[in-house]
C-alpha positions as CSV (number, residue, x, y, z in Angstrom):
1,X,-73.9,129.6,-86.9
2,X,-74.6,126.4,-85.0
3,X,-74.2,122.4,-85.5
4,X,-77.1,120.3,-84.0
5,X,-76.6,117.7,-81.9
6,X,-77.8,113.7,-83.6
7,X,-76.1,110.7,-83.9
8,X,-72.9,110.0,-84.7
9,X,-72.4,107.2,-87.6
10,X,-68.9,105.5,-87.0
11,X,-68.0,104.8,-90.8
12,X,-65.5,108.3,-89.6
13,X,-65.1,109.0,-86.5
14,X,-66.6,112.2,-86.6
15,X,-67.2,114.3,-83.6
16,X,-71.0,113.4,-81.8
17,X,-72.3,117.1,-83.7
18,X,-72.4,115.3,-86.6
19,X,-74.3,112.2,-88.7
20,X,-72.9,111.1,-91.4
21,X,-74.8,110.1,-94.6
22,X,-72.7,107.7,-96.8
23,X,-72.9,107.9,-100.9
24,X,-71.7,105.8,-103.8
25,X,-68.1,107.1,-105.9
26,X,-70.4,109.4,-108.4
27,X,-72.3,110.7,-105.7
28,X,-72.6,114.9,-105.5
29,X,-72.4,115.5,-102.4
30,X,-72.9,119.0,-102.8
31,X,-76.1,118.7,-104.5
32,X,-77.3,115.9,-101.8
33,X,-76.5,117.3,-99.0
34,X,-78.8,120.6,-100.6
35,X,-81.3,117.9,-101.2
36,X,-81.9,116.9,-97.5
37,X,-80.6,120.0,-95.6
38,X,-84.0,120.8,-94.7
39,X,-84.6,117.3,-93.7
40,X,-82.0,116.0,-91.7
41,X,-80.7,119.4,-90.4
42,X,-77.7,120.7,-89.5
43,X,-73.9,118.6,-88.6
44,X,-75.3,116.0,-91.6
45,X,-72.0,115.4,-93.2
46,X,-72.4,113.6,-96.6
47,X,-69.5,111.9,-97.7
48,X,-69.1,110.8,-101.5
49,X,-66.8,107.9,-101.0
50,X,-64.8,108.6,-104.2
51,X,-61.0,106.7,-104.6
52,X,-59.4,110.2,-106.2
53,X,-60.8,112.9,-104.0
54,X,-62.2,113.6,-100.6
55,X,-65.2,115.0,-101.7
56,X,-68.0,116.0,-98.8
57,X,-70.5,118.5,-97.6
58,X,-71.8,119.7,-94.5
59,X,-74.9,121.2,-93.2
60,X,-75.1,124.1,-91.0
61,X,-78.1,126.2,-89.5
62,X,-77.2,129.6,-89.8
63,X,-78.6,132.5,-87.5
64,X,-77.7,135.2,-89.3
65,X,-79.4,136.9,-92.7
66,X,-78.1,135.3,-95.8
67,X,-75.4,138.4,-96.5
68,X,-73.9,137.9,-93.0
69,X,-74.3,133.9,-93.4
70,X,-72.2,133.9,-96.8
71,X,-69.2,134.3,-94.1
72,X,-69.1,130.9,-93.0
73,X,-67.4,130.2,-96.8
74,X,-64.2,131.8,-94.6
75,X,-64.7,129.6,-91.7
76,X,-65.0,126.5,-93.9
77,X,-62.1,127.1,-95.8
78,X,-60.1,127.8,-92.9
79,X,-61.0,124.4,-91.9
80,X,-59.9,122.7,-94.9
81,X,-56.5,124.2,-94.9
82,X,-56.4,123.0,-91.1
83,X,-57.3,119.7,-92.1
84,X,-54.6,119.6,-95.0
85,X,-52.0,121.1,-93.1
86,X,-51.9,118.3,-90.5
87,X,-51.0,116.0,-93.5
88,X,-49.2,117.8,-95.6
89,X,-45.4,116.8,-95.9
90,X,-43.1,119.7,-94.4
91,X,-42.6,122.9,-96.0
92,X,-45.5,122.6,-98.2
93,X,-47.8,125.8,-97.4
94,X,-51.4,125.7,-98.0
95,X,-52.5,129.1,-99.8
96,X,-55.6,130.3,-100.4
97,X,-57.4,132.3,-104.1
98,X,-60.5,134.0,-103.5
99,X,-62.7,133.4,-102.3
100,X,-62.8,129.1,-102.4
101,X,-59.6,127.7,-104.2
102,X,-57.3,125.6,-102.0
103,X,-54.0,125.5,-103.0
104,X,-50.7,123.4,-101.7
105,X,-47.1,124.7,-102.9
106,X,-48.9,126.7,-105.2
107,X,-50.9,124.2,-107.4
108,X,-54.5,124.3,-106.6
109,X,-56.0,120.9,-105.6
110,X,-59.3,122.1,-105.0
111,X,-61.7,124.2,-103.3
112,X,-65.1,125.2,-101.3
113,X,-68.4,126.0,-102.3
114,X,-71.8,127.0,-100.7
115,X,-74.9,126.6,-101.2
116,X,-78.4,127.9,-99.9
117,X,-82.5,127.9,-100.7
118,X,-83.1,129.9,-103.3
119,X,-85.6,132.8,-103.6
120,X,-83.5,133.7,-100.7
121,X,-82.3,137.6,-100.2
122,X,-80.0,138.5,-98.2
123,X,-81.5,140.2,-95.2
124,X,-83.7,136.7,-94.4
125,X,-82.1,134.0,-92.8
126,X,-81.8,131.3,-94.6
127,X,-83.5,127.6,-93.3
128,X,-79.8,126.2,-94.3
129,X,-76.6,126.1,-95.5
130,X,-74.3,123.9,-97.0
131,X,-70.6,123.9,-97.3
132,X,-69.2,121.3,-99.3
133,X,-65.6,120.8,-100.4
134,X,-63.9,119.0,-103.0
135,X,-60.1,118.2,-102.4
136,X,-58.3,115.8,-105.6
137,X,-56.3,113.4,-103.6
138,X,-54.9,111.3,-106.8
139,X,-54.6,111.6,-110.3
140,X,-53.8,109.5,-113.7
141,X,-52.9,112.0,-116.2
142,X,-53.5,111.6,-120.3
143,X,-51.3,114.5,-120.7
144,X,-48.0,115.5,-120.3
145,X,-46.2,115.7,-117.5
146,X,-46.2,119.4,-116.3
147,X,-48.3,120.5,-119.2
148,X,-50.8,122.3,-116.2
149,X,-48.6,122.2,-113.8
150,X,-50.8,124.7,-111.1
151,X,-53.6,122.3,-111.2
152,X,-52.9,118.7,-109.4
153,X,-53.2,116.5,-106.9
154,X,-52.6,115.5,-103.5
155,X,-50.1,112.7,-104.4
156,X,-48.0,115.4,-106.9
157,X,-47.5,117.7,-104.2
158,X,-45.8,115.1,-101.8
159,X,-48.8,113.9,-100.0
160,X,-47.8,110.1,-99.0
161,X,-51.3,108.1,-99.9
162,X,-53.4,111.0,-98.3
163,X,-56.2,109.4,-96.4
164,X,-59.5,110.8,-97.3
165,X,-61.6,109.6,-94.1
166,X,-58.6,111.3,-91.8
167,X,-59.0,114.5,-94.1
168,X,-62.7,114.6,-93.7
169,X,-62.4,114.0,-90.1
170,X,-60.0,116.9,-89.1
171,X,-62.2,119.2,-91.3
172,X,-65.3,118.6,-89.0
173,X,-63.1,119.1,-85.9
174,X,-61.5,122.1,-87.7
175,X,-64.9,123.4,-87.9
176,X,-66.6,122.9,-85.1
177,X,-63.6,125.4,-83.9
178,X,-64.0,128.2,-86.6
179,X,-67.4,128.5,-85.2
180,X,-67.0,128.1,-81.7
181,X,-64.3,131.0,-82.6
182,X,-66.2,133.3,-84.5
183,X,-69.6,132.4,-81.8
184,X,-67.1,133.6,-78.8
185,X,-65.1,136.6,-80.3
186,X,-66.7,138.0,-83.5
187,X,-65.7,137.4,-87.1
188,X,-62.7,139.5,-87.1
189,X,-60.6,135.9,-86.0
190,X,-61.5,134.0,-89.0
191,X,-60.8,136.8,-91.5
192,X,-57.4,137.5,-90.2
193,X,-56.9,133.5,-90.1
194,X,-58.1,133.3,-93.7
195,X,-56.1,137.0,-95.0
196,X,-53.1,135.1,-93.4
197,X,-52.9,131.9,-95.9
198,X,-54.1,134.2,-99.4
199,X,-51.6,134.0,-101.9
200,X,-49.7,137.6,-102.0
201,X,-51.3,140.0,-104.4
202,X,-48.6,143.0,-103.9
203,X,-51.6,145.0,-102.6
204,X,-53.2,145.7,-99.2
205,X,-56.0,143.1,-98.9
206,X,-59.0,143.3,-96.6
207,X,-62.1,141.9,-95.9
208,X,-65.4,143.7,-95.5
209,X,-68.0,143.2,-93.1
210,X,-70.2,141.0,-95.9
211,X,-67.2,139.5,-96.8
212,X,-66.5,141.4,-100.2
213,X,-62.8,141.3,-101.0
214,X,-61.3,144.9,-100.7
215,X,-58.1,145.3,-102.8
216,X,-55.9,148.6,-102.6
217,X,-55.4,150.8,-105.8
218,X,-52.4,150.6,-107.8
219,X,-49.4,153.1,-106.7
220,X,-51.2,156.7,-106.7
221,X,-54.4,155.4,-106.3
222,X,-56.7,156.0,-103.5
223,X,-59.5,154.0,-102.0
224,X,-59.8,150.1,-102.4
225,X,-61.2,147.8,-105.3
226,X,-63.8,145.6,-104.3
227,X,-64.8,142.1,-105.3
228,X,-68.4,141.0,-104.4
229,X,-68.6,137.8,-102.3
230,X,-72.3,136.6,-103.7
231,X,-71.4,136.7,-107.3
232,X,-67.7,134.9,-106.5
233,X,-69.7,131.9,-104.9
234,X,-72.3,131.6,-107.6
235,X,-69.8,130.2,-109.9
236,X,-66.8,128.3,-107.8
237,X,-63.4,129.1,-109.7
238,X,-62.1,125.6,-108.8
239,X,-64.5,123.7,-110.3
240,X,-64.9,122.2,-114.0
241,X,-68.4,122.1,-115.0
242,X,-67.8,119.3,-117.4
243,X,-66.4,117.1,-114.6
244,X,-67.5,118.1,-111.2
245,X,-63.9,117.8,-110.2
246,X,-61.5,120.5,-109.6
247,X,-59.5,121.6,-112.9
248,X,-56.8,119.6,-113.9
């Protein structure tokens, strides 16, 4: 997996791997960056300047075949809880749900998501990828008080006016180091990195080479369950289709 060197827009100051391409508050930056992927190549960062979430997506060029290529999801993530964690007031852990939910003392804030060409199997490698992100920073709630209360917000969770731009900009240096990682010694890093901040399931938890989840049987049960990676990231389980935003 590899970022291409272009030039650097200083809007964020974002690493010289990346460009940055700027949209309006309803911009999708998911389904932007998608849009131009093949056109601008990858370290494009697109950055929908919203005022309740740091929402944003990035471009990569993998090398691998699409089932090996799904793996950056890990690395990504990884990022993002790097990113969060170097805000987040003390003793406030960021936990992961698999394979894309982002969570902070336990209440989910947001998540990942990828994206790729389609008609693409998974033993060709595809032209692009895009991982994108979608963190909510700040809510106004119509409902009660603690009616959802594992579903929030930056601000609920004790985030002091969380700054999106600073966010977005230890992501991409987050990043750039998950894949200098995995490019010097292997995936095995990243996996343990990403195993280490999943919320505890009471089983033994691994993950396979194609980045299935692998869950150990209940007490005299052999072998492992296995949740497939491919189908997870069709259908994000952070995201509300109504709204584009995370649940709330």
């Amino acid at each position: 997996m590899s970022l291409r060197a272009s030039v650097m827009d200083r809007a964020l100051d974002l690493p010289p791997l990346y460009s940055l391409v700027v949209l309006r508050e309803h911009g999708d930056a998911f389904a932007h960056a998608c849009t131009i992927a093949g056109e601008r190549g990858a370290g494009t960062l697109v950055w929908a300047r919203r005022y309740d979430a740091a929402e944003f997506a990035v471009v990569l060029e993998p090398e691998e075949p699409l089932a090996e290529a799904r793996l950056a999801l890990y690395a990504g993530m990884n990022a993002l809880a790097d990113a969060l964690a170097m805000h987040a007031p003390p003793s406030r852990p960021i936990t992961f749900e698999w394979p894309d939910t982002i969570c902070v003392d336990g209440v989910r804030v947001g998540g990942g998501r990828l994206g790729w060409p389609e008609e693409t199997w998974d033993d060709r490698t595809p032209a692009w990828l895009v991982f994108s992100a979608t963190i909510r920073t700040t809510v106004t709630r119509d409902d009660e008080p603690g009616l959802r209360p594992l579903c929030g917000a930056l601000d609920e969770v004790g985030f002091e006016a969380p700054d999106t731009g600073e966010i977005i900009t230890s992501f991409s240096r987050h990043l750039m180091s998950a894949f200098h990682q995995w490019s010097e010694t292997g995936f095995a890093p990243v996996a343990r990195q990403w195993l280490e901040r999943l919320s505890p399931t009471g089983q033994d938890v691994r993950l396979a080479d194609n980045g299935d989840l692998l869950l150990s049987g209940k007490p005299g049960q052999d072998g492992f369950g296995r949740r497939g990676l491919a189908k997870a990231v069709a259908s994000p389980s952070w995201l509300d289709p109504a709204t584009g935003m995370p649940w709330l």
